[in-house]
N, C-alpha and C positions, 0 to 999 in steps of 0.2 A: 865765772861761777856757774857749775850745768847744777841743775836741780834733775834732780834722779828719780825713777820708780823702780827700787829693788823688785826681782824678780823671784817674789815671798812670799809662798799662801797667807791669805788672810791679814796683808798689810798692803795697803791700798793709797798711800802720800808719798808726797815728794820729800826727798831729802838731799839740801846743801851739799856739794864736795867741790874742792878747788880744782878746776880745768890741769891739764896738762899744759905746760907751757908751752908756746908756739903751737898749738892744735886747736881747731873751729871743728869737731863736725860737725852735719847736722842734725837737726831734732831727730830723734828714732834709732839713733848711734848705738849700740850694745856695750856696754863698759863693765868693768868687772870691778867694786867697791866692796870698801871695810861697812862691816853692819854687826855690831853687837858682839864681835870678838869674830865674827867668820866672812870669809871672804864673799861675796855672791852676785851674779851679773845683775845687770840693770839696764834700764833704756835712757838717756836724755830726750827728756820731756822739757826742757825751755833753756833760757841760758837768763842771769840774771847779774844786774850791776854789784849787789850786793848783799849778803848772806839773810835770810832772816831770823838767823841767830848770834849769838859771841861768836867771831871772828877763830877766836881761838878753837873752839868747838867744831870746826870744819876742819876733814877730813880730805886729802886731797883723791881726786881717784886711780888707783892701781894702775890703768889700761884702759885703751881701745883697742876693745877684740874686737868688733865685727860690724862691718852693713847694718841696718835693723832699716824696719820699714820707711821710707820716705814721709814729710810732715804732713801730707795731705791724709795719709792713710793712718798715721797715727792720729790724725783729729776724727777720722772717722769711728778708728778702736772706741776713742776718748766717748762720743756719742752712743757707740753702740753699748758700751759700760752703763751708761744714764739707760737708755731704753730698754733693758733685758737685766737690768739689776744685779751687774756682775762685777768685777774687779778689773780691772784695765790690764791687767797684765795678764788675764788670759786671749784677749784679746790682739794684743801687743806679741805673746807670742805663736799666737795660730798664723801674724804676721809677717814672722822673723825668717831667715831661713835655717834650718835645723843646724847649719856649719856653719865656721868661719867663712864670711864674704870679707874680703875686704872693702873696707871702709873709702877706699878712693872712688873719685865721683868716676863716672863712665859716661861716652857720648852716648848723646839718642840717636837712633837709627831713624831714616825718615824715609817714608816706602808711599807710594802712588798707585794704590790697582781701579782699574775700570769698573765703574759699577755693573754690578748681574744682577741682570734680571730676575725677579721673582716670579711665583706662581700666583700672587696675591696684588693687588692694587691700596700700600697700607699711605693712610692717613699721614702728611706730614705736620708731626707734635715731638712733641718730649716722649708722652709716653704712651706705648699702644699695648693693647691688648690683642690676640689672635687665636683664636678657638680652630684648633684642626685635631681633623678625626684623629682616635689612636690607630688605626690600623693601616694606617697611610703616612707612607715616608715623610720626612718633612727636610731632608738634608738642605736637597735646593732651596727653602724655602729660608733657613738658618743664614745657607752661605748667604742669600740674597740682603741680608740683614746688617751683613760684615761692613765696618767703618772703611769708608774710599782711602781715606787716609789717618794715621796714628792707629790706634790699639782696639781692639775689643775683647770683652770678657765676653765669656758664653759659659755657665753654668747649668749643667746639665748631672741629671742624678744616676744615670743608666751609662756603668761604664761598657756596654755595648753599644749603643748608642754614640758615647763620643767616639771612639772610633770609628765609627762610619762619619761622622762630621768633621775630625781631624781628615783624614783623607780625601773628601769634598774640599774643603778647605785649603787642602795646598793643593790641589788642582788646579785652583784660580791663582797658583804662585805665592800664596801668603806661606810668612811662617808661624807654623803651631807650635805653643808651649803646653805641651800637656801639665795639667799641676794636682794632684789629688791630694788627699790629708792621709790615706793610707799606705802612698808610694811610699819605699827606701829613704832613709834621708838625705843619703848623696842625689840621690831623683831627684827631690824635690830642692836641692839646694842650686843642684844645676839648671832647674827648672824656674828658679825666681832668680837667680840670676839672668838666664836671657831673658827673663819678664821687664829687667829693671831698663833692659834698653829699649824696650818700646818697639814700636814697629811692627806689631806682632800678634797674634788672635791666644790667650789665654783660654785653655779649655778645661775644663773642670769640677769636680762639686763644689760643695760651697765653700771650701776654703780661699778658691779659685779669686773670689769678690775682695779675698785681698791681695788680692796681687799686686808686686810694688811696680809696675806700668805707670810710667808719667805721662802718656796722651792717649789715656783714654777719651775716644771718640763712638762708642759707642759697648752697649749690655744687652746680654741675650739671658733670659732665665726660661727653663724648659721646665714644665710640669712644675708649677707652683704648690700643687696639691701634695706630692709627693714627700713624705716623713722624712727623707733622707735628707732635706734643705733643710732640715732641724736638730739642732746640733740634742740629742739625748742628756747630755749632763749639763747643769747647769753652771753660767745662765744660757737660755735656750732659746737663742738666737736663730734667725731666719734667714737665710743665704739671700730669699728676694726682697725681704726691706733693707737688708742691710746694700745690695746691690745698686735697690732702687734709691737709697740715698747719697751712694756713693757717686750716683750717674746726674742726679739732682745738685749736686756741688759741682761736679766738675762742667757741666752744663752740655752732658752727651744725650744722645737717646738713648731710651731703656724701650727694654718691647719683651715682653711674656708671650711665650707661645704655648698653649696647654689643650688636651682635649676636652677638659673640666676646669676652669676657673676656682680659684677659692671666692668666698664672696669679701675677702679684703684686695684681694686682684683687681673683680670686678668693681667693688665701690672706688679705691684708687685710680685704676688707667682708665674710666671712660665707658663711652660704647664700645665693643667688641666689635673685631675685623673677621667674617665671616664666610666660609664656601656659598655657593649654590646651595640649596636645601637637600634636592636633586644628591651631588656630590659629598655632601657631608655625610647625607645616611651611607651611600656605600664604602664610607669609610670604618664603618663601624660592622661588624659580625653580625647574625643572625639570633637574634636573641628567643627563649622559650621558657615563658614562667608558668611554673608547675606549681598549681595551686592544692597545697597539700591539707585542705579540709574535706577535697571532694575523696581521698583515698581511702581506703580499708586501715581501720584502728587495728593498730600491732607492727605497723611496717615500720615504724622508726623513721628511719633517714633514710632508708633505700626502697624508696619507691620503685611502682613498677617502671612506670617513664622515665626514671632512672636506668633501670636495670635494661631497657633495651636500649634505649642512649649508648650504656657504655659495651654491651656485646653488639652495637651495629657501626661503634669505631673502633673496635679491637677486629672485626670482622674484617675493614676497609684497610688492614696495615696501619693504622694509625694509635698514638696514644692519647690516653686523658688526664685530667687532673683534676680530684674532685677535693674541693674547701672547705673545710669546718676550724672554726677558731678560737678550737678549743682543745687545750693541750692534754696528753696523758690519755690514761681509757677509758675513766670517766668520771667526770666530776659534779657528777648527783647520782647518789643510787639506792634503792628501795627495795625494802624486803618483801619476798616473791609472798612470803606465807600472811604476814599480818600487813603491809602497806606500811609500814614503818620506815622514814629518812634513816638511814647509817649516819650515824653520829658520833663524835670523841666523846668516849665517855671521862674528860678531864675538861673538855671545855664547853663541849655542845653543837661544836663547830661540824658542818656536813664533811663527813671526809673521799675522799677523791682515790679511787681504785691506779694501784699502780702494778708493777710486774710483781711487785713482794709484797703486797697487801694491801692496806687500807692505814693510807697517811692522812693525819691531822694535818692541815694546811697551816697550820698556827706554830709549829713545828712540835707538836706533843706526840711526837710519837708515833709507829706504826705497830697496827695487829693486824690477824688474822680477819677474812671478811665473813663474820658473826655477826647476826644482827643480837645487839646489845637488849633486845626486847623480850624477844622469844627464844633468840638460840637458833631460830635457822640460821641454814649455811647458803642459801641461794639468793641470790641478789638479784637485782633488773638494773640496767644503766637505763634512768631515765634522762640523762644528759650523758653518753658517752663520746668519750675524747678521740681525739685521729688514731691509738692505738688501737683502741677495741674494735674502731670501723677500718682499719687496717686488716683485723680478723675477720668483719663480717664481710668486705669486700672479697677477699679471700676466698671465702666460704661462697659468695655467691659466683664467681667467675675461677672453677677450679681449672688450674693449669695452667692458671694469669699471675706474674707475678705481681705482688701490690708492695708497692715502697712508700715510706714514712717519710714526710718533710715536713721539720719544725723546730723551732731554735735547738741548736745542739747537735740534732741526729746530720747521718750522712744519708744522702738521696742515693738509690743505686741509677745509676746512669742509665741503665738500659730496661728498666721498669716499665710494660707498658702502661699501667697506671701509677700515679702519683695519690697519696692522700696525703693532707699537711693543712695548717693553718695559714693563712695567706703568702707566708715563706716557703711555700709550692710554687706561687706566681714568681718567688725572683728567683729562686734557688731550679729549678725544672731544666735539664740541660734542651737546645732549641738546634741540634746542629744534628740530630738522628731523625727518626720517621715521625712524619709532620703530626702534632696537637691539633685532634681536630674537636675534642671537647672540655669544656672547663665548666665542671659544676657544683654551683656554691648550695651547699646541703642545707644549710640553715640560717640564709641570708636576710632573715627576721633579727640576727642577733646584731646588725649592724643597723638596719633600715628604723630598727624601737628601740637600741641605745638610748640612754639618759646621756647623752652627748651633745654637746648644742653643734657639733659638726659632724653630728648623724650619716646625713644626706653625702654632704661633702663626702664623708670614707666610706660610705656605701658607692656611689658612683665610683669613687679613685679605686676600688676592687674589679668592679666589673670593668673600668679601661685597662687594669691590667691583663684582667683574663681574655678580652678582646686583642690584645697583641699578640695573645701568645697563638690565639684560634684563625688569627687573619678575618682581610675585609670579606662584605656581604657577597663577596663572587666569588668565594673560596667554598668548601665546603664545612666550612667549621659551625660550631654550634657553643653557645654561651646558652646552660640552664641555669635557670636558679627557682630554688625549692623554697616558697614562703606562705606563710596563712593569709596576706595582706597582698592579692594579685593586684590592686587598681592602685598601690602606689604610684605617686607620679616620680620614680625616681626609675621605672621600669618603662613610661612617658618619653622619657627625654632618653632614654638608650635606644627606643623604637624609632623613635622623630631624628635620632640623631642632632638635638637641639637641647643642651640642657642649662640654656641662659633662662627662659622664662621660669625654672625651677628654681634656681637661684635666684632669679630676683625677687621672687617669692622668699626665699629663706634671707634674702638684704634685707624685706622690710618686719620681717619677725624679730630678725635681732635686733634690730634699730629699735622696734617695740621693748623690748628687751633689755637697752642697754648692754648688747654682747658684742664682741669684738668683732669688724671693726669701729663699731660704735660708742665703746665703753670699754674700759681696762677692767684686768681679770688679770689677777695669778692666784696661786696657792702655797700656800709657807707648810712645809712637810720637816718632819724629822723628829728629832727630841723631844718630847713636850716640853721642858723648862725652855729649851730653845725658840718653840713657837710660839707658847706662850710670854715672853717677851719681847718677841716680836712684835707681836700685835699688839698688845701693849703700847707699843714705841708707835704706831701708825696713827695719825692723827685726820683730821676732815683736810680734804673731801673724801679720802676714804674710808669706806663702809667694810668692815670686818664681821664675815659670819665667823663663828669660830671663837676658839679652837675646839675640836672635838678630836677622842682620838690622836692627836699629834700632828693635827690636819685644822688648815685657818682659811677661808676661801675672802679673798681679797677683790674688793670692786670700787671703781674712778668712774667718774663722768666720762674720762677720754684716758688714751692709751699714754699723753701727755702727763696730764694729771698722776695717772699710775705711776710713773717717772719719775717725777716729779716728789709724790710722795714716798716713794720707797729710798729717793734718794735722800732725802730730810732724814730719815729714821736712823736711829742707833741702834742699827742693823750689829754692826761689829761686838756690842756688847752682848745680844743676843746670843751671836755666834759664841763666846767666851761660857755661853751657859749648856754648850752640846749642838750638836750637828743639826745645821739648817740649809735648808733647800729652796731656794726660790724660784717658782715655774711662773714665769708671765707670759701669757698667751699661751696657756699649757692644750696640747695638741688632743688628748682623751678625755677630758673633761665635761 
C-alpha cells in the first residue's frame, strides 16, 4: 500500500493506492494515479500495512514513471512546506527532474581529492560564516571549502560567477554538476541525474540545495543577501535556510561566504571569519558621498559632482552606470503654473508620466498631461523616473549615447552610459571598456525605506556597484547622491567592515521582534481570501489587518509562525479567492 501526494494545485494529502505487484520503490518515486476521473502524477510519500479507508475504495496505481527525489530530500521538501507555508508538492517538484529518470537504483561514485589550501584560516564547526570583500575574487577561497570526500552543494546566485568556480573546481579534478532552475529541461535532467551519484560538487542557484546527492559532505552559500536565493512566487523560500537545514541533517558543513551578511546569517553562524582590516578595505572601491543639501536648488538629480564624474569617465574610455529606482519618467509630477500634484481625476490617485501621457497607476486610464486645476500644460517631474533622466542625461552629455536598463527594456550593449533601476547592476554587459563609475542618484530611497531590511538592501546595492567599478587600486569610483551623508551604512563601505552595523541592526530587531527574532509574513490577495485567513489564525499569532486585501502576520519565533499557519484552514480560505502567503517577505 504507497500513500500518494497527487501532483495538484491546492490539494495538499495523501491518498491510498495499491502498489504494483512485485515493485518496492523508494519514498520520492514519481507514479502516475486515477484522481477524480483523470489521470495525474504523484510522489510516494510512505508505504503503508494497510489502507486508511474501505479496502474496496483503493485504487491501484497506473505506473512507475520516474526517479523522484531521494527520502532524505523529500523529508526536507516535507519541512520546508511547514516553514514557508506552502504545499509540498511544489517543493517536491522543484526536486524531481523535469524527465523521465529511471527509477532503478544506481551506484555511488566514491572520489578522494587532497585538501587545498585556502586563503583564510576558517574555524573548525558545523557552521561558519566569512565576510570577503565584493571586489576580490574569492574562487580559491570556494574551492578551498570543497568536501575532501562525497559531495558538496555550492549555491551561488551570479551565473558568472559560477562559471569561473566550476572551472576552478575541476582544476582540482572534481566533477561539476552544473544545475540551474532556468537551464533546458533535458539540462537539468541530465544534470540531477549525475547529481544522484554522488561524488561530485553540485553548482547552482537555489534550486541547486535540492539536489538528489546522497553524500553530501559539505554546503557553500554565496551572497546570502542577494534576492535571487528567494524564490518570487510563493511560498518564498530561501536557498540558505533551506541549505542550511539540509547540511544540519545530514551532519556536513555548511559556510556562507558573503561581502554583507544578512543579520539572520549573522545571528545563526556565529562570529564571522574575517580579512586583515588592512586587506578587506582594498577590496572594496573607492567610495564618494555627495551630499546633496550643500547644492544649488533646481539641479534635480544631476548634480554638478555628478556631471564631472560622468564627463571625467567618458573622457578616460570608460563607461558608467548611473541608479535610480524608479521606473518610467516620472512618478510625481507638479504643475509648473499653480504647484498643484497631477492627479486622476477618477480616483485621486498621483499619476505617473509615461511616453503616451499621464497613467492612473490604479489602472483608470490615461490622459493628456493637463493639470486638472488650472488647465496648464506644463508639468515639473518632482520624482522623475529613469526615462526622463535618460532624456536629461542626454541633454547634459550631447554626443553620449545614454541607454535604459529596467525590467522589460533592452540595454544597448555598447552604451557608454547606462541609466536603470538597480537592473543596471545585473543587466550592464562587463566584457567591453572597463566601468569605472556607478552612481546611485537617490540612494536616500533605500537608506529611509520603511523596510525593516533597509540597511541590508542599501549595502547589497553598493556591493553590487562595487563589483562592477573594481577594488580600491583600480581607478573606479562608487558615488552616491543623499541628504543623510553621516549614515553609517556609507561607515562600513569606507571601513570596509560592516559587521558592527549589523550588529547594530541584530539588536534593533531583537528589540523588535523582527526576523530573525520573531515571525512575520503577510496574507495578500482577495479580500474575502484574506479576510478568512486571518480569521482562521489563532495566538500566539498577532494579526494587523486586514486592510486593503493586505493582513500583516507576527509570532514570537519563526517556529511559532509555522507552526500557526500550519494549524489554520488556510485551504478554506483559498476556496474563497486567491491567496498569497509571503513569510519572511524580503520588502517589507
Amino acid at each position: 500500500m504507497w500513500r500518494v501526494l497527487p501532483d495538484v494545485a491546492a490539494l495538499d494529502r495523501l491518498f491510498d493506492y495499491w502498489a504494483p505487484p512485485g515493485t518496492a520503490p523508494p519514498v520520492g518515486t514519481v507514479v502516475r494515479v486515477d484522481l477524480h476521473g483523470r489521470r495525474v502524477r504523484g510522489w510516494v510519500l510512505a508505504v503503508a500495512d494497510r489502507p486508511d479507508v474501505a479496502a474496496d475504495l483503493v485504487r491501484p496505481v497506473r505506473a512507475v514513471v520516474s526517479a523522484g527525489p531521494p527520502a532524505d530530500v523529500v523529508a526536507l521538501c516535507e519541512w520546508a512546506a511547514w516553514r514557508w507555508a506552502g504545499p509540498r508538492a511544489t517543493f517536491l517538484r522543484a526536486a524531481s527532474p523535469p524527465n523521465v529518470v529511471s527509477p532503478d537504483a544506481v551506484d555511488v561514485d566514491v572520489a578522494v581529492h587532497p585538501p587545498v589550501p585556502g586563503p583564510l584560516a576558517l574555524p573548525d564547526r558545523p557552521r561558519r560564516l566569512v565576510v570577503w570583500p565584493p571586489a576580490r575574487p574569492r574562487e580559491a577561497l570556494v574551492v578551498s571549502l570543497l568536501a575532501v570526500e562525497g559531495s558538496t552543494i555550492v549555491v551561488a546566485p551570479d551565473p558568472s560567477e559560477r562559471a569561473r568556480l566550476a572551472a576552478a573546481a575541476e582544476a582540482t579534478g572534481r566533477v561539476v554538476v552544473p544545475l540551474a532552475g532556468d537551464d533546458p529541461a533535458a539540462t537539468r535532467t541530465a544534470a540531477w541525474q549525475a547529481a544522484r551519484r554522488g561524488a561530485c560538487v553540485v553548482l547552482g542557484g537555489r534550486v541547486a540545495a535540492l539536489a538528489p546527492i546522497p553524500d553530501l559532505h559539505a554546503a557553500v552559500v554565496l551572497d546570502d543577501a542577494d534576492t535571487a536565493l528567494v524564490e518570487e512566487r510563493a511560498p518564498t523560500w530561501h536557498a540558505r535556510d533551506l541549505l542550511l537545514e539540509r547540511a544540519r541533517r545530514a551532519g556536513a558543513v555548511a559556510t556562507v561566504v558573503t561581502p554583507v551578511p544578512t543579520v539572520e546569517a549573522l545571528t545563526a553562524l556565529g562570529d564571522p571569519v574575517t580579512l586583515p582590516a588592512s586587506v578587506a578595505r582594498s577590496g572594496w572601491p573607492r567610495l564618494e558621498v555627495v551630499d546633496r543639501r550643500a547644492e544649488p536648488p533646481g539641479l534635480g538629480l544631476l548634480g554638478e559632482r555628478l556631471a564631472d564624474a560622468l564627463r571625467h569617465t567618458l573622457a578616460d574610455g570608460a563607461r558608467a552606470v548611473c541608479v535610480l529606482n524608479r521606473r518610467g519618467r516620472a512618478r510625481l509630477l507638479v504643475c509648473r503654473q499653480c504647484g498643484t500634484p497631477a492627479r486622476c481625476e477618477h480616483c485621486g490617485a498621483a499619476v505617473a508620466e509615461h511616453d503616451d501621457g499621464l497613467v492612473c497607476p490604479r489602472g483608470d486610464g490615461t490622459r493628456p498631461a493637463v493639470c486638472l486645476v488650472c488647465g496648464a500644460s506644463r508639468l515639473r517631474a518632482a520624482a522623475p523616473g529613469v526615462r526622463r533622466l535618460r532624456d536629461d542625461l542626454a541633454a547634459l552629455l550631447p554626443r553620449v549615447t545614454v541607454s535604459v536598463a529596467e525590467a522589460g527594456s533592452d540595454v544597448d550593449p555598447d552604451a557608454p552610459v547606462v541609466v536603470g533601476t538597480e537592473a543596471a547592476l545585473h543587466r550592464v554587459a562587463t566584457d567591453g571598456p572597463p566601468i569605472r563609475l556607478v552612481a546611485f542618484l537617490d540612494l536616500d530611497q533605500e537608506l529611509l525605506a520603511p523596510r525593516f531590511r533597509a540597511v541590508e538592501q542599501a549595502l547589497w546595492l553598493l556591493v553590487r556597484g562595487a563589483r562592477l567599478v573594481g577594488d580600491h587600486r583600480g581607478r573606479g569610483l562608487l558615488l552616491a547622491q543623499t541628504r543623510v551623508p553621516d549614515h553609517p551604512v556609507f561607515d562600513a563601505v569606507e571601513d570596509g567592515d560592516p559587521i558592527p552595523l549589523l550588529r547594530e541592526e541584530a539588536t534593533r530587531r531583537a528589540a523588535l521582534a523582527l526576523p530573525p527574532f520573531g515571525g512575520l509574513a503577510i496574507l495578500s490577495g482577495d479580500a474575502a481570501a484574506v479576510d478568512a485567513a486571518a480569521a482562521a489564525l489563532a495566538a500566539p499569532l498577532e494579526v494587523l489587518g486586514p486592510v486593503d486585501g493586505r493582513a500583516l502576520v507576527r509570532a514570537p519565533s519563526s517556529d511559532a509562525l509555522a507552526d500557526g499557519l500550519a494549524a489554520a484552514d488556510l485551504a478554506t480560505a483559498r476556496a474563497a479567492g486567491r491567496l498569497r502567503v509571503d513569510v519572511d517577505p524580503q520588502r517589507e
